[in-house]
C-alpha positions, 0 to 999 in steps of 0.5 A: 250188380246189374248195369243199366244196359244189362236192366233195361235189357232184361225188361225187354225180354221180360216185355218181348215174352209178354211177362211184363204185363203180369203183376209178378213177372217172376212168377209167370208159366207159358200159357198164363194159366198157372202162376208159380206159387213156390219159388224154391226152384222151377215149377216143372222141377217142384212138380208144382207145374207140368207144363202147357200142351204147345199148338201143334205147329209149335212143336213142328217148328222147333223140331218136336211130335204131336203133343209137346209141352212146355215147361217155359217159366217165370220172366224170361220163360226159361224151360226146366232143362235150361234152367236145370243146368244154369242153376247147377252151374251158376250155384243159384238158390232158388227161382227167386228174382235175382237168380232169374235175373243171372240165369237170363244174364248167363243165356245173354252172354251164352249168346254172344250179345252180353257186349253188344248189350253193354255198348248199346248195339241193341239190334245186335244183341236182340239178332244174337238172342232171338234163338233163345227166346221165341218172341225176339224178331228173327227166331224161327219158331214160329211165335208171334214176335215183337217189332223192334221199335217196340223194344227200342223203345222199352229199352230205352224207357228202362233206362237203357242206352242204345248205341244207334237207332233201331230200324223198324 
């Protein structure tokens, strides 16, 4: 079961990644030019999906040669080798959903913030996560990233706690 705060959480990693605003989040690939059709596993491990060429300056950003790809999927843009091992140690099924929905929840803990999302301390918990995901405020990697009032505020529309205000 997904608590309240764990919900409105995942909607703001789902708005933070800009995934939200698809029709099915679940099924979004980076570079929204392929949608996923076959949500057996990740469309980089069916073979549905190769992945998107990253800008140049992407792939120096995070430490990568001329040419990168990525292979970020679904709501919370999980890349294949990530997904790959969460879904071989949480035993998920599929790339449905819910798997989704534990696999991102499995990264939050990962981080260190799965408490702080519980008790609301939201600023925490986005400072912990921002090295998982790109559009976090603090992650390095030189994507375009959202203002935290905005996440505030998707958050606490989602029906999310916060333990204190955010700064912009």
């Amino acid at each position: 079961m997904i608590l309240a705060n764990q919900r409105a959480f995942l909607a703001l990693i789902g708005f933070a990644e800009g995934t939200d605003r698809e029709a099915d989040p679940y099924r979004v690939c980076y570079g929204y030019r392929h949608t996923v059709a076959d949500l057996r596993d990740h469309p980089a491990i069916t073979g549905e999906w190769r992945g998107e060429k990253l800008p140049d300056h992407l792939c120096r950003n995070v430490g990568l040669s001329h040419g990168c790809v990525s292979t970020a999927a679904g709501r919370y843009q999980m890349i294949r080798p990530t997904w790959a091992g969460i879904k071989k140690r949480l035993r998920l099924p599929d790339f449905e959903a819910a798997s989704q929905d534990r696999a991102a929840l499995y990264l939050i803990d990962n981080c260190g913030a799965l408490e702080d999302v519980h008790a609301g301390r939201i600023e925490t918990a986005i400072a912990k996560c921002s090295r998982e995901w790109a559009s976090l405020p603090g992650n390095k990697a030189g994507q375009p990233q959202r203002r935290r009032d905005d996440l505030a505020r998707v958050f606490a529309a989602a029906g999310g706690a916060d333990a204190g205000l955010m700064k912009s």
